[in-house]
C-alpha positions as CSV (number, residue, x, y, z in Angstrom):
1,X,0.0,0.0,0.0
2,X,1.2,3.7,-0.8
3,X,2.4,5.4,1.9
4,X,1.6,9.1,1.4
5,X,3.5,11.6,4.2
6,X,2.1,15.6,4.7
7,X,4.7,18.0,3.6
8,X,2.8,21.2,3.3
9,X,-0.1,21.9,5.1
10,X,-3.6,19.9,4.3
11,X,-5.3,16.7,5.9
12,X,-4.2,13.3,5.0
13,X,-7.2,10.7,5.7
14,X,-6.1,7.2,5.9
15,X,-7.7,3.8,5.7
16,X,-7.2,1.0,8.4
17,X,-9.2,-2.0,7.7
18,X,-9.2,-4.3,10.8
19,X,-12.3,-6.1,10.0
20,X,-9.9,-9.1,8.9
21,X,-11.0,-11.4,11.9
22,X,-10.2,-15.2,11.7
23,X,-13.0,-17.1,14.0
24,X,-12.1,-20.2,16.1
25,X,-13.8,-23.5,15.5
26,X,-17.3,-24.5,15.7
27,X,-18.4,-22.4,19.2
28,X,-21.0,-25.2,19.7
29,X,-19.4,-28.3,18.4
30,X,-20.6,-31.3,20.4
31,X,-18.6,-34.4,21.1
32,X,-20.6,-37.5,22.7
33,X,-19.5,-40.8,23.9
34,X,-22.0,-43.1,24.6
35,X,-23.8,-46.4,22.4
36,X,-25.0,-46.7,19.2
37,X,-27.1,-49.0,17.2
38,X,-24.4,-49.6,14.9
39,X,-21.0,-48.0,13.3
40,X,-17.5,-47.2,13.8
41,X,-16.4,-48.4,17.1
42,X,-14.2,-46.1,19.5
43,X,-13.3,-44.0,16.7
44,X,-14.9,-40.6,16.8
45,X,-16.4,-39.8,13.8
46,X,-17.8,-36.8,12.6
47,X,-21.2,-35.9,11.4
48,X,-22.9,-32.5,10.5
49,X,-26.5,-33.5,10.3
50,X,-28.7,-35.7,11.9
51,X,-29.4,-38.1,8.9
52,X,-25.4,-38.6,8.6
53,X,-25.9,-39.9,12.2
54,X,-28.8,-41.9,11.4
55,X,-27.0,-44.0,8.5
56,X,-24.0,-44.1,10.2
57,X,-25.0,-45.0,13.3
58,X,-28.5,-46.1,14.0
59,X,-31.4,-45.3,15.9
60,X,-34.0,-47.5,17.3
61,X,-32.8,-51.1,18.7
62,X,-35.0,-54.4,19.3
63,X,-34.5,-55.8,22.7
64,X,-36.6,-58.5,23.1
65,X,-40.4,-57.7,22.8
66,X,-39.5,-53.6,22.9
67,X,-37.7,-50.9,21.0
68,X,-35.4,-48.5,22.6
69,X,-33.8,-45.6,21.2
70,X,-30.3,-44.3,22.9
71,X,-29.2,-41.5,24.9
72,X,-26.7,-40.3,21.9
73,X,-29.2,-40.6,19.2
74,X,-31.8,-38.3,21.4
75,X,-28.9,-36.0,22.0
76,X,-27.8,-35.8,18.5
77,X,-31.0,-35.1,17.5
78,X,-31.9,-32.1,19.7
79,X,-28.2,-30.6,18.9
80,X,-29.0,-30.7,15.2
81,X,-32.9,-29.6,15.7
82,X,-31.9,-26.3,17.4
83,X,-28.6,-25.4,15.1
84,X,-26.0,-27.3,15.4
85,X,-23.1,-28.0,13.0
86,X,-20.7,-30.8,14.1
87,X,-20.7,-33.3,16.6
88,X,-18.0,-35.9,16.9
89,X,-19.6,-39.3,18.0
90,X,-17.6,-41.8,19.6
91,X,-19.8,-45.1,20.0
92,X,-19.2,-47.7,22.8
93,X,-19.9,-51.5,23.1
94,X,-19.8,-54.4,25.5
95,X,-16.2,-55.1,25.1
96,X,-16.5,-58.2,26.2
97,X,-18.5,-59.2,22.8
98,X,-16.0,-59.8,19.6
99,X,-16.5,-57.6,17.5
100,X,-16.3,-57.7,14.1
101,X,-17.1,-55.7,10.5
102,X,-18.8,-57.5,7.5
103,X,-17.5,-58.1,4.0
104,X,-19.1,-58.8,1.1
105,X,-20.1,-61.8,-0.6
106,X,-18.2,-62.9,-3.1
107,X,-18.5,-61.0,-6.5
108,X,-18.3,-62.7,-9.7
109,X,-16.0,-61.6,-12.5
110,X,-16.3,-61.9,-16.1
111,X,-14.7,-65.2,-17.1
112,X,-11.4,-65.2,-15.3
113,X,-12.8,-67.4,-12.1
114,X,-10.3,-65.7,-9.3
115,X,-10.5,-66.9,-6.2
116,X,-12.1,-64.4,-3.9
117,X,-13.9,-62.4,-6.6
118,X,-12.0,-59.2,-7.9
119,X,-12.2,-57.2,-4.8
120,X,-13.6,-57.3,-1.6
121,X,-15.6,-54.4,0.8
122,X,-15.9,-54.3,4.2
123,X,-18.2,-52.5,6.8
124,X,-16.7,-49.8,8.4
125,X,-18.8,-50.7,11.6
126,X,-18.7,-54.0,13.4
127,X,-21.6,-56.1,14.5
128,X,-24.0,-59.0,13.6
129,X,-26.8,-56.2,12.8
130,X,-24.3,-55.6,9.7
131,X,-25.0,-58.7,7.7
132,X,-27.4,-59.1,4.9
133,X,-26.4,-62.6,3.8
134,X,-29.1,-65.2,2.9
135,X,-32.2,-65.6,0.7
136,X,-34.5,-62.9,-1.5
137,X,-37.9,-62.7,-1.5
138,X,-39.5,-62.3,-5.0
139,X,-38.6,-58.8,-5.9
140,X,-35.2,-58.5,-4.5
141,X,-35.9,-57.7,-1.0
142,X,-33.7,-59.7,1.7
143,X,-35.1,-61.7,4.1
144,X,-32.1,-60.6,6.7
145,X,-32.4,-57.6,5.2
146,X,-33.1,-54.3,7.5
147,X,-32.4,-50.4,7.7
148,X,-29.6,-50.9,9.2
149,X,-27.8,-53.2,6.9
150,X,-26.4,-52.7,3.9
151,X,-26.4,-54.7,0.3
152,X,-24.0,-53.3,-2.9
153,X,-24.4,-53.3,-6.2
154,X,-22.5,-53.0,-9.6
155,X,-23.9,-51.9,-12.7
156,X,-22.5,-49.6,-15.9
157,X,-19.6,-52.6,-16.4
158,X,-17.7,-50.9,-19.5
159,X,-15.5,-53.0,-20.9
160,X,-13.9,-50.8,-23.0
161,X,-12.9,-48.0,-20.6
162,X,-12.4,-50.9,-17.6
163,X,-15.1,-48.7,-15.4
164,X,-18.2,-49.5,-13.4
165,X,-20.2,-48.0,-11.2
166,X,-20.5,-48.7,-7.4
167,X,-23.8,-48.4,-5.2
168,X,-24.1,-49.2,-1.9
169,X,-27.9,-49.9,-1.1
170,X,-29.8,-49.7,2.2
171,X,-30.6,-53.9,3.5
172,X,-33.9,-53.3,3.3
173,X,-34.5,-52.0,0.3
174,X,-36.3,-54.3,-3.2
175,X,-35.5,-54.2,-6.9
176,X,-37.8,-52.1,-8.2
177,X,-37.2,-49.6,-5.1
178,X,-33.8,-49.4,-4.2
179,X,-32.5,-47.3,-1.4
180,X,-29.3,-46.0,-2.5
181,X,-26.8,-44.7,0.5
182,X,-24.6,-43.9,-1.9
183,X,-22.7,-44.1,-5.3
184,X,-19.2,-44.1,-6.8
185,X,-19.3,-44.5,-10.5
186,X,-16.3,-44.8,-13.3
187,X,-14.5,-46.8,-10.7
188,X,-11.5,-48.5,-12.0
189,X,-9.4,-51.9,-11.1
190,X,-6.3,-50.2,-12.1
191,X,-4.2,-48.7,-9.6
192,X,-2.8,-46.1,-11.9
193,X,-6.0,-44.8,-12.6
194,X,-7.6,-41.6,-10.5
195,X,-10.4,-43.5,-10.2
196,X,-8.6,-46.9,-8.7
197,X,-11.5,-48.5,-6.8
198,X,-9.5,-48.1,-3.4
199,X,-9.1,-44.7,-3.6
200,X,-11.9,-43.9,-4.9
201,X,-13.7,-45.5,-2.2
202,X,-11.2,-45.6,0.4
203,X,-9.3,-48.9,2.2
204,X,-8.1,-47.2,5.8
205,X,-9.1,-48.9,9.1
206,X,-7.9,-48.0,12.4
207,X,-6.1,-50.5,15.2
208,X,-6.4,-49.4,18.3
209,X,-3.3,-49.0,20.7
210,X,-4.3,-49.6,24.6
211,X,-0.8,-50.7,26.0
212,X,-1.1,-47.0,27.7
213,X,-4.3,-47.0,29.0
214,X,-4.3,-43.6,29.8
215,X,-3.5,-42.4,26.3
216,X,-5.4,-44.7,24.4
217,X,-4.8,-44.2,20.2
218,X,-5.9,-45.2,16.9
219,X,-3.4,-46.2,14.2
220,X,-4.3,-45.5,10.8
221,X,-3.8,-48.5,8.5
222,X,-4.0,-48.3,4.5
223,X,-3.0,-46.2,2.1
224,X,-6.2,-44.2,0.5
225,X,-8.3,-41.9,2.9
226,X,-12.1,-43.8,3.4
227,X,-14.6,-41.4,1.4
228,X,-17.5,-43.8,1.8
229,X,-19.3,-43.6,5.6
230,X,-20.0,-47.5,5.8
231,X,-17.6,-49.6,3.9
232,X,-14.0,-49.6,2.9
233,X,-12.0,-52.1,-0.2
234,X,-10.4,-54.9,1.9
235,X,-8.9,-56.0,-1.0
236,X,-8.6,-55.9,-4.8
237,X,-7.4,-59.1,-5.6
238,X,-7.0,-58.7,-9.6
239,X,-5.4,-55.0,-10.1
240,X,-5.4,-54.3,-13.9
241,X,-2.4,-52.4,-14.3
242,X,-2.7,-50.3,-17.3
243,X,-6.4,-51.5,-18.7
244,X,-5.8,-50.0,-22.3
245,X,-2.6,-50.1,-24.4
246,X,-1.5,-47.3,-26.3
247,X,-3.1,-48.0,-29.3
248,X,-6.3,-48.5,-27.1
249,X,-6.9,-52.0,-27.0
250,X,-7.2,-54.0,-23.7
251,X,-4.3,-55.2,-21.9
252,X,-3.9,-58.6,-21.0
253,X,-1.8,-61.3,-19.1
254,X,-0.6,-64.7,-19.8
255,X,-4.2,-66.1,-18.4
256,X,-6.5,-63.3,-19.0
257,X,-7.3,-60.6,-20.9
258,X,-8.5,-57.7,-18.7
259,X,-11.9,-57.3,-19.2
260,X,-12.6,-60.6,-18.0
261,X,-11.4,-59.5,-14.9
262,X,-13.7,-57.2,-14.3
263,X,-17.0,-58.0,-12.3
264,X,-20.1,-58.5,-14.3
265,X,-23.2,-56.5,-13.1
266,X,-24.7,-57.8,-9.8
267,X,-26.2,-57.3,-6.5
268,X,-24.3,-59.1,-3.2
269,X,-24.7,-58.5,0.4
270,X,-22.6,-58.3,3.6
271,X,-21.9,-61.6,5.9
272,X,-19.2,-62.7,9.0
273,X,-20.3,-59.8,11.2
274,X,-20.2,-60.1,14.6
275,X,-21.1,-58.4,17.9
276,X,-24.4,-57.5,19.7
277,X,-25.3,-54.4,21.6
278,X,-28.5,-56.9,23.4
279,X,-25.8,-59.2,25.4
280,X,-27.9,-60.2,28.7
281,X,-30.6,-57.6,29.1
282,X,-29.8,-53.9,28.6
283,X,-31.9,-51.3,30.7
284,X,-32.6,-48.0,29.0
285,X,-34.5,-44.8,30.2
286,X,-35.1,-44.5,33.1
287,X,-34.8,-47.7,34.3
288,X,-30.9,-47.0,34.0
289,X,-29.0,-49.0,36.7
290,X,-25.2,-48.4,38.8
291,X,-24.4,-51.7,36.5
292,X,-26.3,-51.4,33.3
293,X,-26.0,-48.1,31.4
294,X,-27.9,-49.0,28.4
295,X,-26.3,-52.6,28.5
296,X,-22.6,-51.5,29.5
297,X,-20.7,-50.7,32.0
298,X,-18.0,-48.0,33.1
299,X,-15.2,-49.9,31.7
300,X,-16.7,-50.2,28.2
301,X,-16.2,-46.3,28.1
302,X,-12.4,-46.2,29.8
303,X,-11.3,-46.0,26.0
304,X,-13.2,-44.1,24.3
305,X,-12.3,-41.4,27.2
306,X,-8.9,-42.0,26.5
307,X,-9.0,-41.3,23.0
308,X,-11.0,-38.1,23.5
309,X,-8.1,-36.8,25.7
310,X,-5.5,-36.3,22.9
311,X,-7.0,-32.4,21.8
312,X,-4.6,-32.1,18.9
313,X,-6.5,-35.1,16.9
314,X,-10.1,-34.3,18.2
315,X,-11.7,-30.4,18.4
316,X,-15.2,-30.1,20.3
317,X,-16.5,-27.4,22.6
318,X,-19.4,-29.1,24.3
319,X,-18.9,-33.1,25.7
320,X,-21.5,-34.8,27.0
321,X,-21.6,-38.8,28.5
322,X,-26.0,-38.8,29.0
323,X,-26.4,-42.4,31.1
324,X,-22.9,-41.8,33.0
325,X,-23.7,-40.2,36.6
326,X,-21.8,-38.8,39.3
327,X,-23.9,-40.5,42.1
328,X,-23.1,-44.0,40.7
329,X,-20.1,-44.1,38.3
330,X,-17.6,-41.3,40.1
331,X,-14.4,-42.4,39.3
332,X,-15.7,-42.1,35.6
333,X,-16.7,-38.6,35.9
334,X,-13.7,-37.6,37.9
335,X,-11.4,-38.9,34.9
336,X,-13.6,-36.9,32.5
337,X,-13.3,-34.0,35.1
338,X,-9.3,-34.4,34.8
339,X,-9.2,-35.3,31.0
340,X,-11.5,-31.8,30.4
341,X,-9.3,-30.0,32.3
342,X,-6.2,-31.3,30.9
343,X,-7.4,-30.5,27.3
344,X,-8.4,-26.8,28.4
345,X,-10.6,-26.0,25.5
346,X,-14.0,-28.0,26.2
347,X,-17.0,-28.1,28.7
348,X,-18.0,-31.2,30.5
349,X,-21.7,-31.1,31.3
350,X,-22.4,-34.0,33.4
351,X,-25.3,-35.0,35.3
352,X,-25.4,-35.8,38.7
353,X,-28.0,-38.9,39.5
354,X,-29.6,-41.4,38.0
355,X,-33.7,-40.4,37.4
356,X,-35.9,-40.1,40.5
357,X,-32.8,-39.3,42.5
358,X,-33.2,-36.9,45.3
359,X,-32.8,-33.2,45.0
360,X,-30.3,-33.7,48.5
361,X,-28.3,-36.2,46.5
362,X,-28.2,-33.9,43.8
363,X,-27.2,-30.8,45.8
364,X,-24.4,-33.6,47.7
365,X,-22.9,-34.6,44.6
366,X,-22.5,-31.1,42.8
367,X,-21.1,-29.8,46.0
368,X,-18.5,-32.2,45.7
369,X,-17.0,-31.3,42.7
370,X,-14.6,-28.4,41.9
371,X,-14.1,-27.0,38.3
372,X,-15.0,-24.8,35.7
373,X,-14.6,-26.9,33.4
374,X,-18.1,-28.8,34.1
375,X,-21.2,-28.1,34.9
376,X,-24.4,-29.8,35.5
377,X,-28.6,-29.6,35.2
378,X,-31.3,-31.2,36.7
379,X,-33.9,-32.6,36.9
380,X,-34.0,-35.0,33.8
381,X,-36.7,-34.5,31.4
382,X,-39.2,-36.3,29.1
383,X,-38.9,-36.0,26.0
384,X,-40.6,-37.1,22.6
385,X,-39.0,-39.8,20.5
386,X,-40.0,-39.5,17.2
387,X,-38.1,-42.7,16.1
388,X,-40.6,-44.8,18.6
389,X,-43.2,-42.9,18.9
390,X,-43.6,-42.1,22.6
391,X,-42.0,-40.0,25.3
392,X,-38.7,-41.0,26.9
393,X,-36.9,-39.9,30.0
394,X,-33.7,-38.8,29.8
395,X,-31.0,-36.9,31.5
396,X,-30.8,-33.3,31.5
397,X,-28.0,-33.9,29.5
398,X,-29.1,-34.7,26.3
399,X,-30.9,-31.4,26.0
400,X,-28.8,-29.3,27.1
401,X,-26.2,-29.2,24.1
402,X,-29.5,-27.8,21.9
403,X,-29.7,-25.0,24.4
404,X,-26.1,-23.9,23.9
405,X,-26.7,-24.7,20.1
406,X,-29.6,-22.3,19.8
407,X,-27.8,-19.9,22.2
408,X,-24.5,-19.8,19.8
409,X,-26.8,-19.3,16.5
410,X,-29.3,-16.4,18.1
411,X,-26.1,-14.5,20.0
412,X,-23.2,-15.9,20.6
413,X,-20.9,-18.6,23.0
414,X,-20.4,-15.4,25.6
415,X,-24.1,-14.7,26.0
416,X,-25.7,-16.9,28.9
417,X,-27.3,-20.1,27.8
418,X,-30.4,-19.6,30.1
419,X,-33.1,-17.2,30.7
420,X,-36.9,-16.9,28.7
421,X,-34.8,-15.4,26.0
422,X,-32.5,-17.9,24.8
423,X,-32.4,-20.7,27.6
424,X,-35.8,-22.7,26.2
425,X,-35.8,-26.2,25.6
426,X,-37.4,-27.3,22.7
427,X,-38.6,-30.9,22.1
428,X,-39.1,-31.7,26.2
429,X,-42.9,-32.6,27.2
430,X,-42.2,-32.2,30.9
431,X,-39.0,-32.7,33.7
432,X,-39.5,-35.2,36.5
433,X,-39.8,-32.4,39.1
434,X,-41.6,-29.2,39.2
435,X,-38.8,-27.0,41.1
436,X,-40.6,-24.9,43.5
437,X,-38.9,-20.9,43.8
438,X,-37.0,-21.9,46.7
439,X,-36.1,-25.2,45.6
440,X,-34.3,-23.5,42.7
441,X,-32.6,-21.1,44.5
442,X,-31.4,-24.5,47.1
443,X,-30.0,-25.6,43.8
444,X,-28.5,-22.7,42.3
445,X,-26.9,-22.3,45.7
446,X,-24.9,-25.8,45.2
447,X,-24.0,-24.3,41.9
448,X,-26.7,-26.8,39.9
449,X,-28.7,-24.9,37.1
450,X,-32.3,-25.8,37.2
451,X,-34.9,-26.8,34.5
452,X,-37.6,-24.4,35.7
453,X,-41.2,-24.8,34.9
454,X,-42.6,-21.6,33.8
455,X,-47.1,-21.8,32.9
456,X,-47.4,-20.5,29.5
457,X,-43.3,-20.4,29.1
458,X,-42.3,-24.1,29.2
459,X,-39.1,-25.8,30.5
460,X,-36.7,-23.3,31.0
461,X,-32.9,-23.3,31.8
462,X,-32.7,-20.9,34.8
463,X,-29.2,-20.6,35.7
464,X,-26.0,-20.7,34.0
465,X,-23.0,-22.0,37.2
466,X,-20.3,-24.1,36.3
467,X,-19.1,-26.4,39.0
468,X,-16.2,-24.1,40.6
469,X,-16.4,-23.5,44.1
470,X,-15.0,-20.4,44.6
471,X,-16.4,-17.1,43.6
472,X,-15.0,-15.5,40.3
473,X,-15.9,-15.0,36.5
474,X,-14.7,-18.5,35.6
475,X,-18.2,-19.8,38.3
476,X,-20.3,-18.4,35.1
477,X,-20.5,-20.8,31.8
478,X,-21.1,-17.9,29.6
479,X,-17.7,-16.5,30.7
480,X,-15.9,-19.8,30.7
481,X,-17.4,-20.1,26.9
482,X,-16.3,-17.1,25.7
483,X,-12.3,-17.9,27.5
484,X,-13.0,-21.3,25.2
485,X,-13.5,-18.8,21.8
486,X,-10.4,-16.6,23.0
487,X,-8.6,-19.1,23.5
488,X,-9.1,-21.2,20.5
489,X,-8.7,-18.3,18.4
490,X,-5.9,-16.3,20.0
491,X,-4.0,-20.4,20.0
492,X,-4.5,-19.8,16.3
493,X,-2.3,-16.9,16.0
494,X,-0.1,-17.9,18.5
495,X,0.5,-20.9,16.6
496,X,1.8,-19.0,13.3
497,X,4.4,-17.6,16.0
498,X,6.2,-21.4,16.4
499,X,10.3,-21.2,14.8
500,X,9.5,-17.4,14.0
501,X,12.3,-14.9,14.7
502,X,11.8,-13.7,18.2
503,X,11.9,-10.2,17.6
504,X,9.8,-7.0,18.1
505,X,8.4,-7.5,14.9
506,X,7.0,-11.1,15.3
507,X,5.5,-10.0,18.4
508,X,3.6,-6.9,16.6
509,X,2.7,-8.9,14.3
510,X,0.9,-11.2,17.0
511,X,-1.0,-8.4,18.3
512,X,-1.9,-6.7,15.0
513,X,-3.6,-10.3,14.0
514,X,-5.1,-10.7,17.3
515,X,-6.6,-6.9,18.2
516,X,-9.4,-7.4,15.5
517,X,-10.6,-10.4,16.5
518,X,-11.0,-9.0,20.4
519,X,-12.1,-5.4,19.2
520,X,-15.0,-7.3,17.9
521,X,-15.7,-9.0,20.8
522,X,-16.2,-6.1,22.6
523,X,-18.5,-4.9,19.8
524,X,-20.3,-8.0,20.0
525,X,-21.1,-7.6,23.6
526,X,-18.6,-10.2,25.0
527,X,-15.5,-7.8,26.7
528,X,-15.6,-4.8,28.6
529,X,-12.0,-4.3,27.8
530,X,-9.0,-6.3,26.8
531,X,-5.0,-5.3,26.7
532,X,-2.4,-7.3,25.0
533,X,1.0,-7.3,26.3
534,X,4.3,-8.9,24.3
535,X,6.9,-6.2,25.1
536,X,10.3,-6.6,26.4
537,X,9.3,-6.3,29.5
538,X,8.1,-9.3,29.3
539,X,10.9,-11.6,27.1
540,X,13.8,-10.4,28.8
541,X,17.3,-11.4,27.4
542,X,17.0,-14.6,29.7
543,X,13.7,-15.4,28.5
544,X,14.9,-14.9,25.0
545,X,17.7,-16.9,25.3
546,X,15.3,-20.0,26.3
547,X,13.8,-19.9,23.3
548,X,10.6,-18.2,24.7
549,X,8.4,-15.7,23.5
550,X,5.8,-14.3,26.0
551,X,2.6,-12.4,25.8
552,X,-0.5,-11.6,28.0
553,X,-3.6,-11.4,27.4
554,X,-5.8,-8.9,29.6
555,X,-9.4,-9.5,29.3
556,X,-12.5,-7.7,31.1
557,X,-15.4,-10.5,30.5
558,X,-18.8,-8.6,30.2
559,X,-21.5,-10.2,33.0
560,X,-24.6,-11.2,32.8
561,X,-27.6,-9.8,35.0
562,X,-28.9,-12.8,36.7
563,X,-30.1,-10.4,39.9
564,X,-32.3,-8.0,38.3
565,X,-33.6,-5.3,41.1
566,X,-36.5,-2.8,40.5
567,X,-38.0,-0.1,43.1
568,X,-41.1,1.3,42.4
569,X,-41.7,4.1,44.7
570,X,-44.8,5.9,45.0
571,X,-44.5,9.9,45.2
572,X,-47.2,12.7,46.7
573,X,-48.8,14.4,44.5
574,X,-47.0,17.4,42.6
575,X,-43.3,16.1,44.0
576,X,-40.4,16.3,41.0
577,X,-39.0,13.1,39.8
578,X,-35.6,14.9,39.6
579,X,-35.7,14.5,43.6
C-alpha cells in the first residue's frame, strides 16, 4: 500500500481495515460418547447433520419384545434440531463381545474365475446387525435384510474403458425400489487410474493402541483416505495395471485378458459380522442401573475417554456422556473432570444422578466437585422420541447441548445459555420435578442450574454456574465459553508464532492479527476491555535466550444480569422526579 506523508499543510485521511477477523472453531461443536445402534467403534467420527448420524450410526434397537432408542441418538438429534453443526460421536460397546465388521459376498468376474472375486468391501462398523447374507424374497428384497444393513451393487460394467459403477444400497431396500446410500461410479481396477476403486472409495481402518491405557490411540492402517461412511476395499485381488494399451486395446496377461477381470453386473450383500449391543438384558431410560447403562458398564467407556483426551487429533466445545452419573459411576466422571481440564478448551456437562434421584443427593454430589470446566442440570426430562413414537426420560444432559446450540446461533458462545430469551428447551414434554422458587434457588446455591417450569413459558434453563467452588468470572458458563473462543482463536495466532524470529516484529505482528478479532468481541457484547501485552518487559534477554516468547492477554469479560432489582416508589402528589 502507498504510503503518502504531509509536507505542506492539508489533511491526510487514511484507511485502516481491521475487520480481517479469523473465528475459532465451531463455538458449539458437540462431542458425545456413549452407544449406538451400529457403526464405527471407538473411533470418533464426525457428522454435520442428523441423517449422517442416522445411516451411520443407527437409531432405534429391538431388545426382546420392545424398542429402545439411545441416549446419543436423542442428543444428536436435539443438537442438530436447534442449530448445530458438528458433533463428533464416539460409540461404545460391550467389550467383552468380539467384535467384528462385514465383508461382502463374493462377487463374480467376467470369465477369469479368481478366487475371492476381484475385490472385496468391508463395513466400516462391526456387529451382527451388519449382515445381509441369505435368501430374497421375489422382488429383491432380503429376508435378513433391514435399515440398518447394507447390500452393494455393480452396474455400468464398461468393458472398454475398464469402469463400473459402485452403489451401496440400504438392507432393506427391493428391486424395483432401491435405497441408494450412496454411489461411486467410473471406478477402476487399475491402480494407476484416479479412479482406482480403493481410492476412490477408500481402504483405511484403524487399530487401536491400549498398551497405555491412559492415552489410548488409533493407528491408521491403509494407504487411501475412506470417502464412503460405511464400507471400505479390503482388497482388490485382480489390479489391472494399465487396462488399455497405447493403441487403445485391452491389456492382457498370460491367463486373462483384462476385461474378464472385471466383475459382471450384480447385487451381493454383507456376511461374518459379529457383535451384539443386546448381550444379557440392557436397561434404558429411566430404568438406568449403577451396573447397566444402556447394557454396559463404566469400563466399556475407559477407552473411548482416553481417546477423547489427545485435543490435537479431536476439536469439540461441548462433551456430553447422558447415562454416565456422578452419584453411581464417580471415578468415571472424575477422569472426564481431569481429561476436560487437561485439554483446556471444552466443557463437560455431566449429570449428577440417576432419574428419580433426590434433590439432596443432587445438591451432595454437585457440592463435591470443583471445576470450571463442568457443569451440571437437573432434573432430567421427558422428551418425545419421534423414532418410537412415545416419550422418553432422559438426562438433562441430552438437552442441554441444543440449548447452547440455539444460544451460539441467536447470539453468541459469551451470551448466557439460560433465561426466557435464549435458555428454552425445545422438544421436552415435561422434567421429572416441578422446582418450586425456593427449591431452585437450594439448587443454584450448590452451583446446579435448574430446569424451571414456567405456565405459558415451558421448560426453562434458569441458571448458567459451572461447578467451581469459589467465587470469580470463571463460576459463570457464559464466561468460561467465551475464555473457550479466545482461547481457541488467539491459540491460532499464536501458533503461526512457532520457529518465528523472536523479535519485536513477530510479536507486533501477533498483536496486530489478534486486536481485530478481540475489538470485535467487545462490539459484540462479550469484553468490557481487553490489553495485549508482548513487550520486552516481558521476554527479557533470559527469557529470549530459552527460546521463549511471551505475551499476556488482559481480558474484562462482560456479565450477565442474573439479579435483576426494581423499586417502584410511590410519590405525593405534585413532587419532582428529579428528587
Amino acid at each position: 500500500m502507498a504510503t503518502e506523508t504531509i509536507v505542506s499543510p492539508g489533511v491526510l485521511l487514511k484507511e485502516i481495515d481491521r475487520s480481517f477477523i479469523s473465528p475459532g472453531t465451531d463455538p458449539s461443536g458437540l462431542a458425545i460418547i456413549g452407544p449406538a445402534v451400529k457403526g464405527p467403534i471407538e473411533v470418533p467420527t464426525l457428522v454435520t447433520n442428523y441423517n449422517d448420524y442416522k445411516n451411520i450410526f443407527g437409531t432405534t434397537l429391538n431388545s426382546a419384545s420392545n424398542a429402545f432408542e439411545y441416549f446419543t441418538s436423542l442428543a444428536t438429534k436435539n443438537y442438530f434440531q436447534n442449530g448445530g453443526s458438528t458433533a463428533l460421536i464416539t460409540r461404545v460397546v460391550n467389550t467383552a463381545t468380539n467384535w467384528k465388521p462385514a465383508s461382502s459376498s463374493a462377487i463374480t468376474d467376467n470369465g477369469a474365475s479368481i478366487t475371492g472375486g476381484p475385490f472385496v468391501l468391508e463395513t466400516l462398523g462391526k456387529g451382527a446387525l451388519l449382515n445381509s447374507v441369505g435368501p430374497e424374497y421375489t422382488g429383491g428384497a432380503l429376508h435378513s435384510g433391514s435399515k440398518d444393513n447394507i447390500r452393494f451393487e455393480i452396474s455400468n460394467v464398461n468393458s472398454k474403458s475398464g469402469t463400473f459403477t459402485l452403489s451401496i444400497r440400504r438392507g432393506d431396500d427391493t428391486t424395483n425400489a432401491p435405497l441408494v446410500l450412496e454411489q461411486f461410479t467410473n471406478c477402476s481396477l487399475d491402480p494407476l487410474s484416479p479412479n482406482y476403486i480403493s481410492q476412490k472409495i477408500g481402504d483405511q481402518f484403524f487399530v487401536k493402541d491400549s498398551s497405555d491405557s491412559n492415552n489410548v490411540i488409533n493407528n491408521l492402517r491403509g494407504e487411501y483416505p475412506n470417502k464412503s461412511q460405511f464400507i471400505r476395499v479390503k482388497t482388490v485381488n485382480s489390479p489391472t495395471y494399465e487396462y488399455l494399451l497405447p493403441n487403445g486395446n485391452v491389456n492382457s496377461d498370460s491367463n486373462n485378458t483384462f476385461d474378464q477381470l472385471l466383475p459382471t453386473a450384480q447385487t451381493g450383500k454383507f456376511g461374518g459380522g459379529a457383535g451384539s449391543n443386546t448381550t444379557g438384558d440392557p436397561l434404558f431410560g429411566a430404568s438406568i442401573s449403577s451396573t447397566n447403562i444402556q447394557g454396559l458398564g463404566t469400563s466399556d467407556y475407559d477407552h473411548a475417554i482416553s481417546l477423547l483426551k489427545n485435543k490435537e487429533e479431536f476439536k469439540f466445545k461441548t462433551l456430553i456422556t447422558p447415562g454416565l452419573n456422578q452419584t453411581d459411576h464417580s471415578s468415571t466422571i472424575d477422569t472426564i473432570i481431569a481429561n476436560t481440564t487437561f485439554r483446556g478448551d471444552s466443557l463437560f456437562v455431566l449429570d449428577t444422578v440417576k432419574y428419580a434421584g433426590a434433590l439432596a443427593d443432587v445438591k451432595t454430589q454437585a457440592e463435591g466437585i470443583d471445576s470450571n470446566y463442568a457443569a451440571t442440570y437437573w432434573p432430567w426430562a421427558q422428551v418425545k422420541s419421534s423414532e418410537l413414537g412415545r416419550n422418553v426420560w432422559c438426562p438433562a444432559s441430552v438437552v442441554i447441548p441444543g440449548v447452547f446450540a440455539k444460544n451460539d446461533s441467536i447470539a453468541a458462545p459469551w451470551f448466557a445459555p439460560a433465561g426466557l430469551t435464549r435458555g428454552g428447551i425445545t422438544n421436552v414434554i415435561k422434567v421429572e420435578k416441578k422446582l418450586s422458587k425456593t427449591q431452585r434457588d437450594n439448587l443454584y446455591t450448590s452451583k446446579i442450574n435448574p430446569l424451571a417450569t414456567f405456565p405459558g413459558q415451558g421448560i426453562v434453563v434458569f441458571g448458567q454456574k459451572t461447578l467451581q467452588q469459589g467465587t470469580s468470572a470463571l463460576d459463570r458458563v457464559n464466561v468460561r465459553r467465551l475464555l473457550l473462543d479466545v482461547k481457541d482463536t488467539i491459540g491460532g495466532f499464536s501458533r503461526k508464532l512457532v520457529f518465528e524470529q523472536n523479535t519485536q516484529q513477530t510479536r507486533d505482528r501477533f498483536i496486530r492479527q489478534a486486536t481485530p478479532y478481540l475489538e470485535s468481541l467487545v462490539q459484540r457484547q462479550g469484553l468490557y476491555a481487553f490489553q495485549i501485552k508482548a513487550d520486552g518487559q516481558l521476554n527479557t534477554p533470559d527469557i529470549v535466550d530459552e527460546n521463549k516468547l511471551v505475551g499476556q492477554v488482559f481480558l474484562q469479560p462482560t456479565k450477565t444480569a442474573e439479579f435483576v432489582v426494581l423499586d417502584f416508589v410511590l410519590t405525593p402528589t405534585g413532587a419532582s422526579f428529579t428528587d
